[in-house]
C-alpha positions as a printed Julia matrix, in Angstrom:
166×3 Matrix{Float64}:
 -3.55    1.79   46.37
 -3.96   -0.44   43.14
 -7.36    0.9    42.62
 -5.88    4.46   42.85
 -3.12    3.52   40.15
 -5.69    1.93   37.97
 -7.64    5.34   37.64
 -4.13    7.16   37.11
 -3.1     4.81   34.44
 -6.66    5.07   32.64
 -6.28    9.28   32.92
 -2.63    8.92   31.6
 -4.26    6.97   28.66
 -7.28    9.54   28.16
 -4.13   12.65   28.14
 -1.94   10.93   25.85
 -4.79    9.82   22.79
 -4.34   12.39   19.85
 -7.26   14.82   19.72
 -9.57   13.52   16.2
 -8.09   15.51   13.72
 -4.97   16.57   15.22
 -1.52   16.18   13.5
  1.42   14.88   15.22
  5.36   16.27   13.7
  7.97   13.57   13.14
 11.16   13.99   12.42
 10.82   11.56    9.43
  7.71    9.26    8.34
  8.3     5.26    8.7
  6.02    2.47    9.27
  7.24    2.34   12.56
  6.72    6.13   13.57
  3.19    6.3    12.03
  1.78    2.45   12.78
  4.31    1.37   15.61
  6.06   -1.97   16.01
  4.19   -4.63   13.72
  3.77   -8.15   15.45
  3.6   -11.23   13.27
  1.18  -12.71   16.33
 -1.38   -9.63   15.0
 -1.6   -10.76   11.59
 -4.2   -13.24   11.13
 -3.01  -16.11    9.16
 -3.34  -15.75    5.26
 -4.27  -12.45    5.58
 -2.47   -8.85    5.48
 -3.39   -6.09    7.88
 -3.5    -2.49    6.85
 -0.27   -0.45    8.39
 -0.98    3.18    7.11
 -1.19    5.23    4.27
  1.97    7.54    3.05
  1.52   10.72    0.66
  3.85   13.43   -0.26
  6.14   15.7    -2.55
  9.65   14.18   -2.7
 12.19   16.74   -3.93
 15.28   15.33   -2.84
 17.03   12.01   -1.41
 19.34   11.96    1.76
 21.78    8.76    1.73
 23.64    7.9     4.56
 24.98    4.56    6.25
 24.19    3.41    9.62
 25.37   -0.15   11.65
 22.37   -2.05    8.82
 24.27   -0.63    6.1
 23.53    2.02    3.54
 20.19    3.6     3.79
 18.41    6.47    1.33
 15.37    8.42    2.46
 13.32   11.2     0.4
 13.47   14.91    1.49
 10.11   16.77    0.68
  6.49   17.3     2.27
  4.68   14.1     3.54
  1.84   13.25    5.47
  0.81    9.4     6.83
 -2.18    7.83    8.59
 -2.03    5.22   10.81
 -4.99    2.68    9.23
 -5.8     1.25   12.6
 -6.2     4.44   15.03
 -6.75    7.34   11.74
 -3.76    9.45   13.58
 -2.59   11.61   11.49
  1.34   12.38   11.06
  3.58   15.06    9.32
  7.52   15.28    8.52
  9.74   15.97    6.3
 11.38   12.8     5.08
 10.2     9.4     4.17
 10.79    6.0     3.96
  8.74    4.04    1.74
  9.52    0.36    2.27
 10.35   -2.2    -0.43
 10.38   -2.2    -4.12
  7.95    0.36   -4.42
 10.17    2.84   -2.1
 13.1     1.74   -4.44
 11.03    2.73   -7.82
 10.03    6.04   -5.9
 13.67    7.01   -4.89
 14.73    5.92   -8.1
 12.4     7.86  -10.57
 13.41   10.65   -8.61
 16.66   10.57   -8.26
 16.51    9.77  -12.81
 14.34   13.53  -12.36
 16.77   15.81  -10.18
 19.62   14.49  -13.0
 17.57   16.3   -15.19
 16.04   18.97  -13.77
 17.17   20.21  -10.26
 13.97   21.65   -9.38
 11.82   18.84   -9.83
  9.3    16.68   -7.86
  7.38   13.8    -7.47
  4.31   12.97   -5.88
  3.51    9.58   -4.47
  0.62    8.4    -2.03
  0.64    4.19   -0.99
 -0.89    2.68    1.25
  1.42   -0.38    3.15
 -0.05   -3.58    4.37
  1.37   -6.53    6.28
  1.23  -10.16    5.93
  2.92  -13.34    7.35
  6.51  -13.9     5.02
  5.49  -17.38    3.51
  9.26  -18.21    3.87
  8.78  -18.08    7.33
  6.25  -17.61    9.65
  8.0   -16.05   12.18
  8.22  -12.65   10.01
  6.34  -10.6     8.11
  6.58   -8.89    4.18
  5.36   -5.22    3.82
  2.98   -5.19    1.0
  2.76   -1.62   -0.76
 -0.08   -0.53   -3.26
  0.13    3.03   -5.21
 -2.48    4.97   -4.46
 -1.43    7.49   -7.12
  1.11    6.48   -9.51
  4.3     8.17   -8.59
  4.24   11.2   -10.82
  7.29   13.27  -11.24
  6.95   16.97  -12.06
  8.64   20.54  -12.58
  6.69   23.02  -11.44
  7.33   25.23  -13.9
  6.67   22.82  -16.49
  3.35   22.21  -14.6
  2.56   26.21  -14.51
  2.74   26.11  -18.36
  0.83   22.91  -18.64
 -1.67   24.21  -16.83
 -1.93   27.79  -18.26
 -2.1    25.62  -21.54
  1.2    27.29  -22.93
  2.91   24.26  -24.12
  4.27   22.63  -27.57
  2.69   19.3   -27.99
């Protein structure tokens, strides 16, 4: 009987793993829903582990407040890859964690003031390491990929038809 629930638990495992290429829909793109629960046991010591990668098109910022307090997420197109397994996930919100997600919400939230219809692209990739306050928790670590760059579209349709006043 153990043998048999062996097999079933290995063919459960085969049917669940994400087809190489494939891209999984979440409802909103976190650490957590791309990489999973992060361990401080996993991270070797003085060294940082590679979470995933986050890319995307902000165009707008929800804020709400939950039992952790307030919260703010960007509203837009983004894609993530978990680092570790190269899964591949899709939504349409985002949370970028720590100061770099602040900069993010806050240079677009500085653009929509301005100009309703404008965007910003953004792709980091997020890292882990052991907090050196203490070593029973961990500090995200986030590197820009691209600088965030905040855009109109129609402002980039002149640009690049070359129909602009310099």
């Amino acid at each position: 009987m153990a043998k048999k629930q062996a097999n079933t638990a290995q063919q459960t495992e085969q049917t669940a793993a994400p087809k190489k290429g494939a891209v999984a829909a979440v409802r909103k793109i976190t650490v957590a829903s791309v990489y999973g629960k992060v361990k401080v046991a996993d991270i070797p010591e003085d060294e940082e582990i590679a979470l995933c990668r986050m890319a995307g098109v902000a165009s707008g910022v929800k804020s709400g407040e939950s039992q952790y307090g307030e919260w703010e997420i960007l509203l837009g197109e983004f894609a993530a890859t978990n680092s570790q397994t190269g899964e591949i996930f899709a939504g349409g919100a985002c949370a970028v964690p720590g100061a770099m997600g602040e900069v993010i919400l806050s240079q677009l939230k500085t653009a929509l003031m301005e100009d309703a219809a404008s965007k910003l692209k953004f792709s980091v990739d997020i890292f882990a390491k052991v907090s050196p306050r203490d070593p029973n928790k961990y500090e995200y670590i986030v590197r820009p990929v691209l600088a965030p760059d905040v855009k109109n579209e129609a402002m980039s349709l002149l640009e690049w038809s070359g129909d602009t006043a310099e």
